[in-house]
C-alpha positions as CSV (number, residue, x, y, z in Angstrom):
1,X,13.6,10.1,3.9
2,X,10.1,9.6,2.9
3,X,7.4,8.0,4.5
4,X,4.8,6.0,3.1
5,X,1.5,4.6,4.8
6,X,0.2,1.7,1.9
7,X,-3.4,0.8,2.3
8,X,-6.0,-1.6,0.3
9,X,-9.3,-2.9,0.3
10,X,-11.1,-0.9,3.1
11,X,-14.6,-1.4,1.3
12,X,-15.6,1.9,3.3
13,X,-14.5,1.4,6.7
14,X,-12.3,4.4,7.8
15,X,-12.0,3.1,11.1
16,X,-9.2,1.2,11.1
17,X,-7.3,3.7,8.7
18,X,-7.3,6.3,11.1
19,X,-6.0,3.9,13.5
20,X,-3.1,3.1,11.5
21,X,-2.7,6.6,10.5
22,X,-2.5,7.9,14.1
23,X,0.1,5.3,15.5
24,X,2.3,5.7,12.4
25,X,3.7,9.2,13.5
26,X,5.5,11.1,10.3
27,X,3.6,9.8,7.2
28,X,4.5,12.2,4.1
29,X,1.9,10.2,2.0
30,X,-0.9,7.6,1.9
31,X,-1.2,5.2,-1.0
32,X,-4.3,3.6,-1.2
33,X,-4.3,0.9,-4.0
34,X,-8.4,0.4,-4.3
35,X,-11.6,-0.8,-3.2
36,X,-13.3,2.1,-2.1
37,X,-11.0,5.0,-3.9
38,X,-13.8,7.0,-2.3
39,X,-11.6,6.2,1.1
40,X,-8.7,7.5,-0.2
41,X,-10.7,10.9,-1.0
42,X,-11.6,10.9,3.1
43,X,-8.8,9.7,4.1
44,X,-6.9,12.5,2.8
45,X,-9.1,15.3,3.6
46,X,-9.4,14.4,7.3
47,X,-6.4,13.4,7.4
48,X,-4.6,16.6,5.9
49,X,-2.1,14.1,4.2
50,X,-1.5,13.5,0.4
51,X,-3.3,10.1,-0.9
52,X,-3.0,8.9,-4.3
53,X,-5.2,6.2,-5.2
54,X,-6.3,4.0,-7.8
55,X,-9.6,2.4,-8.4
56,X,-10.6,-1.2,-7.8
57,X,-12.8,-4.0,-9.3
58,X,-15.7,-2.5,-6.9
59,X,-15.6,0.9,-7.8
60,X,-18.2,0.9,-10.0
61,X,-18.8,4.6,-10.6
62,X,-15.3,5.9,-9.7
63,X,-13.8,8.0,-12.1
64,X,-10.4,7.3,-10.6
65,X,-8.0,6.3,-13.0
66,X,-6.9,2.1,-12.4
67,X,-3.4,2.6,-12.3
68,X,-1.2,6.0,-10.9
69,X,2.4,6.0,-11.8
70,X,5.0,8.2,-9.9
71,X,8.0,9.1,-8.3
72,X,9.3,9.6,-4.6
73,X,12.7,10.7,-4.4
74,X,14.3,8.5,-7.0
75,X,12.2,5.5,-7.1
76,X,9.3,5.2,-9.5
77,X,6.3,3.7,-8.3
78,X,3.5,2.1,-9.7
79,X,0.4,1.5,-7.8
80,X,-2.8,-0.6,-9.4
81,X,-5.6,-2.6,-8.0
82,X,-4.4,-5.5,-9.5
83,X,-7.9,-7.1,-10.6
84,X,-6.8,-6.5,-14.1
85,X,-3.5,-8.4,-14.2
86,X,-5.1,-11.5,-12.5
87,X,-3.0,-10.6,-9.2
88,X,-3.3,-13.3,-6.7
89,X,-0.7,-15.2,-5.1
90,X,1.5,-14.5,-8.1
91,X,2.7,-11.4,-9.7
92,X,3.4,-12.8,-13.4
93,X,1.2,-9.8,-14.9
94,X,1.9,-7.5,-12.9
95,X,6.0,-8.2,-13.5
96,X,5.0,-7.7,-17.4
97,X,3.5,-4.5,-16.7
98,X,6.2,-3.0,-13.9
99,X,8.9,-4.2,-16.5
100,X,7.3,-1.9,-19.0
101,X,6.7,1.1,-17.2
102,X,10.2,0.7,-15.3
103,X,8.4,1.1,-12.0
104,X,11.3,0.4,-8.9
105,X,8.2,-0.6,-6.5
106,X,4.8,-2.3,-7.5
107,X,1.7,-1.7,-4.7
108,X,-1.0,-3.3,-5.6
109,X,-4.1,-4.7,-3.7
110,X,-7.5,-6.8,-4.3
111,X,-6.6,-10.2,-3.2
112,X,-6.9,-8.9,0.5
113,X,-4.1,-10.7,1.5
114,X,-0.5,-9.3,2.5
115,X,2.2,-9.9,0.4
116,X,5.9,-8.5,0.2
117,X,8.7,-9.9,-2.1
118,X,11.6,-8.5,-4.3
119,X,12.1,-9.7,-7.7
120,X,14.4,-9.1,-10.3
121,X,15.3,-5.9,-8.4
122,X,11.6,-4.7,-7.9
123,X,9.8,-4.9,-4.9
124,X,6.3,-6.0,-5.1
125,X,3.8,-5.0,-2.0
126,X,0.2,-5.9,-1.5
127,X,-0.3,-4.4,2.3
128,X,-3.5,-6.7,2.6
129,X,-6.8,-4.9,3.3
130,X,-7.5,-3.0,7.1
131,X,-11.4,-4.8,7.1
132,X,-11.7,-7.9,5.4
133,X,-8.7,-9.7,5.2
134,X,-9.1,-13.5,3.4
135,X,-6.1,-15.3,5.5
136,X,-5.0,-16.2,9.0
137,X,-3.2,-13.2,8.7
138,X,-5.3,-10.5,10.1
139,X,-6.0,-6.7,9.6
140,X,-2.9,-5.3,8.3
141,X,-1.4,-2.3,6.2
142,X,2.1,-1.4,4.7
143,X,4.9,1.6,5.3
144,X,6.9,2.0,2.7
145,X,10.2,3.9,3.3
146,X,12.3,6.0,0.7
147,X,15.6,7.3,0.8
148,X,16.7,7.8,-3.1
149,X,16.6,5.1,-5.2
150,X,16.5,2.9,-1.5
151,X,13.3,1.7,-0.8
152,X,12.3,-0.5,2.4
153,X,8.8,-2.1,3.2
154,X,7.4,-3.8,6.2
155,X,3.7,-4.9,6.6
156,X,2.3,-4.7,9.9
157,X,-1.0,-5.9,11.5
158,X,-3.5,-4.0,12.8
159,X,-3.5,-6.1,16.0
160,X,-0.5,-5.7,16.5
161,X,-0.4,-2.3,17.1
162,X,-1.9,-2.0,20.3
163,X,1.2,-3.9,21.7
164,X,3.7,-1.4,19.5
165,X,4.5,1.4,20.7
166,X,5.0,4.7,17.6
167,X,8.9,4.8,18.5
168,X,9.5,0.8,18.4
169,X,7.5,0.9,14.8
170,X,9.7,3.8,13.7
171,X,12.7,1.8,14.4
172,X,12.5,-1.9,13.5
173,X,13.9,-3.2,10.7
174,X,12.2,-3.7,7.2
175,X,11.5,-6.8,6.1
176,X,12.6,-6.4,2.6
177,X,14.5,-3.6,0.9
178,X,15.7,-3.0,-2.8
């Protein structure tokens, strides 16, 4: 099984990553879908885990490429901003583009705001943003599990974790799977 920490939209504040990080226990690699790619460049060096990461609308000067496409096991995984597919509540564009690249799982970020759903067999993820989310919803990041082509995904929020201990996160259910 694989483990995956999915972040978004920490405009620079490491902060709460680290948090996240540290109470997730085993984390085999950190997706960080934009807004501050430079992040994902700290995160993984202090970190000493593998980040991929995609730039956002507000990385200006990033060389960082907008989308990554990849496999874990056997499920391909596309991760993009979103910002250029008009990603909000909906997924339209980003189902066009998913379709097209035959991506299992689509992690995306930029509307700040989590969001989790399976359709048409893919699972679509948006793990909110760890500083400034835009809903009642709070602080809040993703883990991503992977066993072969089975992939499950829960969001959690930040303030939650203070009442979660690492072994009850490691063992609750996900809340969607494909």
């Amino acid at each position: 099984m694989t483990r995956l920490l999915v972040i978004s939209d920490t405009h620079g504040n490491l902060a709460n990553a680290q948090k996240a990080i540290n109470l997730m226990g085993s984390i085999d690699l950190i997706v960080h879908a934009g807004d501050h790619y430079l992040d994902a460049l700290k995160i993984s060096r202090s970190a000493v885990i593998p980040v991929v990461g995609v730039a956002g609308n507000r990385d200006y000067s990033s060389e960082a490429a907008e989308e990554e496409l990849f496999c874990v096991e056997d499920s391909k995984l596309y991760v993009t901003h979103g910002h250029q597919y008009a990603a909000t509540a909906r997924v339209s564009g980003l189902q066009k583009r998913a379709k097209h690249l035959g991506a299992q799982v689509v992690i995306y970020g930029h509307t700040h705001v989590p969001h989790l759903e399976v359709l048409d067999g893919r699972m679509y993820l948006n793990p909110g943003s760890l500083h400034l989310p835009r809903d009642a919803s709070g602080k809040s990041f993703a883990l991503l599990e992977i066993r072969g082509k089975t992939v499950s995904a829960r969001i959690t929020r930040l303030a939650d974790l203070a009442e979660i201990r690492r072994e009850t996160l490691q063992n609750t259910k996900p809340v969607a799977m494909i």
